[in-house]
C-alpha positions, 0 to 999 in steps of 0.5 A, a space after each residue: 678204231 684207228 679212224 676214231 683215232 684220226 678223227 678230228 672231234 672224237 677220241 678213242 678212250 676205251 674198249 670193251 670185250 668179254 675176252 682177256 686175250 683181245 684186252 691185252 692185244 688191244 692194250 698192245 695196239 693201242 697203248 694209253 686205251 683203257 679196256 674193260 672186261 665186259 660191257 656193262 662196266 663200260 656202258 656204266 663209265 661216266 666218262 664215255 660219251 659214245 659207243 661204236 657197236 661192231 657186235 654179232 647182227 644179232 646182239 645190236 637191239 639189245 646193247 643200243 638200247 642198254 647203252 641208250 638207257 646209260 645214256 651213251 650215244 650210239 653209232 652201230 654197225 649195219 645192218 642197224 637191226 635183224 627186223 624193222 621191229 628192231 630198228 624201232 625199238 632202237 630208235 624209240 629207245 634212243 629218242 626217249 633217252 635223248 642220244 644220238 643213234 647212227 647206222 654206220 654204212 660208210 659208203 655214204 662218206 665217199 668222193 665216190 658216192 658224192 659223184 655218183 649223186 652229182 650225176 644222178 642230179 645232173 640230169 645227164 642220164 635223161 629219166 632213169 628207169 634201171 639200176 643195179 648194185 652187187 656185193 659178193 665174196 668167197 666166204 671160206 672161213 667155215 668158223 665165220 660168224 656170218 654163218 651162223 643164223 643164231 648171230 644173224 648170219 647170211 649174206 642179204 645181212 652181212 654184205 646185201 644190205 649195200 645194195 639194198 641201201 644203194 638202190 633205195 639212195 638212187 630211188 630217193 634222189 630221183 623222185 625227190 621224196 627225201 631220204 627214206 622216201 622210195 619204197 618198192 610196190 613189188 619184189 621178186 627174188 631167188 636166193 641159196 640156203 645152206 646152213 640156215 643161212 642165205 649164202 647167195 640172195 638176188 631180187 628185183 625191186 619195181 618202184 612207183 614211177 616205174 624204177 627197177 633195181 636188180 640187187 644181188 649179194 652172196 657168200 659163194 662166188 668170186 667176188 663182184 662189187 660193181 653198180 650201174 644207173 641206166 637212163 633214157 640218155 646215159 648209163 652210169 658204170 660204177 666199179 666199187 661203189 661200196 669201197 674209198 679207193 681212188 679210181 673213176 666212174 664212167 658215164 655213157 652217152 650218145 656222145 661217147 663215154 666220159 670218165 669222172 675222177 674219183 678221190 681217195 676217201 677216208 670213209 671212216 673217219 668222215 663216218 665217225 666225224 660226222 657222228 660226232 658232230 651230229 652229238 656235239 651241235 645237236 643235228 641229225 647226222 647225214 644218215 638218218 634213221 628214216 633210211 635205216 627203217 626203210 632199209 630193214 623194212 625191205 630186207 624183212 620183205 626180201 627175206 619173206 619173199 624167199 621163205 618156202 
């Protein structure tokens, strides 16, 4: 809400919630904000153009495509969907009632991420054959929502998908296929079930032309967010890729190790802005949908891959 709020082509005009008590903590955040109690009546406000959807995993399919048929363009919280069959649903959904649909993995709008691509085009790292990417956290709220599976709960969902989606923008910008392109011939994985849920999940992913890509998530350990990009004739090592803080990338060479400064980035504000534009002058926003199919696709084969 507040990177809405500095947004320079959106407003923030309304909130909906099914509870009184986050209303009036909202209305005392954000005074001037209108509140509606429940989402149809929101959905049914002709003065809302477009809906930001942070709801449960679970509930994502069904409220983009009630928002879709009210015409509301939608940016929704990843992951976009539980299942690919979802996301097309969605997506069909939206393309029949002519809106915008945007899953909103913020990470792409880093000077972070933009480094990491100018190295990977670059060349410098000769023919890259290895990448890995891990997103992991002590989860030590019992109550958590991420851990109950009827919302769509575990950690492949909840923070795996970083790195899934990171190995997938690695391997589509070194075969040059475009974006969504790069599709694993094999996985394997381990994975750790408590409570219906995953609480740790890893997997390697072997891509034509002979990419493997080590993805790692989960709920029950120290937290580590780190990536690295390893070729033929460097190696990049990327601390937070996931993250906007300032900071530096290093890359490893023969020569010695250089390190590539890295800005301080507003990432969602830049995620917002972006949706925005794509509504207004009517172009495809810079995460497209084709990666977020591809993205479940593949959580849908990590996931039946780890089942007994």
């Amino acid at each position: 809400m507040p990177a809405i709020q500095r947004a320079a082509n959106a407003e923030l005009a309304a909130v909906a919630s099914r509870s009184e008590a986050k209303l009036a903590e909202c209305q005392a955040r954000y005074p001037g904000v209108r509140t509606c109690l429940g989402y149809e009546e929101f959905l049914r406000d002709p003065s809302i153009d477009a809906v930001y959807l942070p709801l449960p995993n679970a509930q994502h399919c069904e409220w983009t495509i009630k928002a879709a048929e009210q015409g509301k363009h939608i940016l929704c919280e990843k992951p976009l969907a539980l299942n690919a069959g979802e996301v097309t649903r969605m997506t069909d959904a939206c393309a029949a009632h002519g809106v915008v649909l945007m899953e909103a993995f913020m990470y792409r709008y880093t000077d972070r991420i933009r480094q990491v691509l100018a190295v990977l085009r670059s060349g410098e790292l000769g023919d890259v054959k290895f990448v890995s990417a891990s997103f992991r956290f002590l989860l030590n709220n019992p109550a958590s929502i991420k851990l109950r599976p009827e919302l769509g709960g575990g950690s492949l969902y909840d923070v795996g998908c970083y790195p899934v989606n990171f190995a997938g923008l690695v391997a589509d910008t070194i075969a040059g296929g475009g974006p969504g392109s790069s599709r694993p011939e094999s996985v394997a994985v381990e994975c750790v079930k408590a409570g219906g849920i995953d609480q740790m999940f890893s997997a390697l992913l072997r891509y034509p032309g002979g990419l493997v890509a080590a993805v790692h998530c989960g709920f029950n350990l120290h937290r580590r967010v780190g990536a690295e990009i390893v070729g033929t004739r460097g190696l990049l090592t990327v601390p937070d890729p996931f993250f906007d803080n300032p900071g530096a990338i290093a890359l490893t060479t023969d020569a010695g190790t250089r390190e590539i400064a890295v800005a301080e980035s507003d990432r969602y504000r830049s995620e917002i802005e972006d949706f925005a534009a794509a509504v207004t002058e009517g172009r495809p926003p810079q995460l497209g949908l084709a990666e977020s199919l591809r993205n479940a696709e593949l959580i849908d084969r990590l996931l039946a891959a780890a089942s007994p």
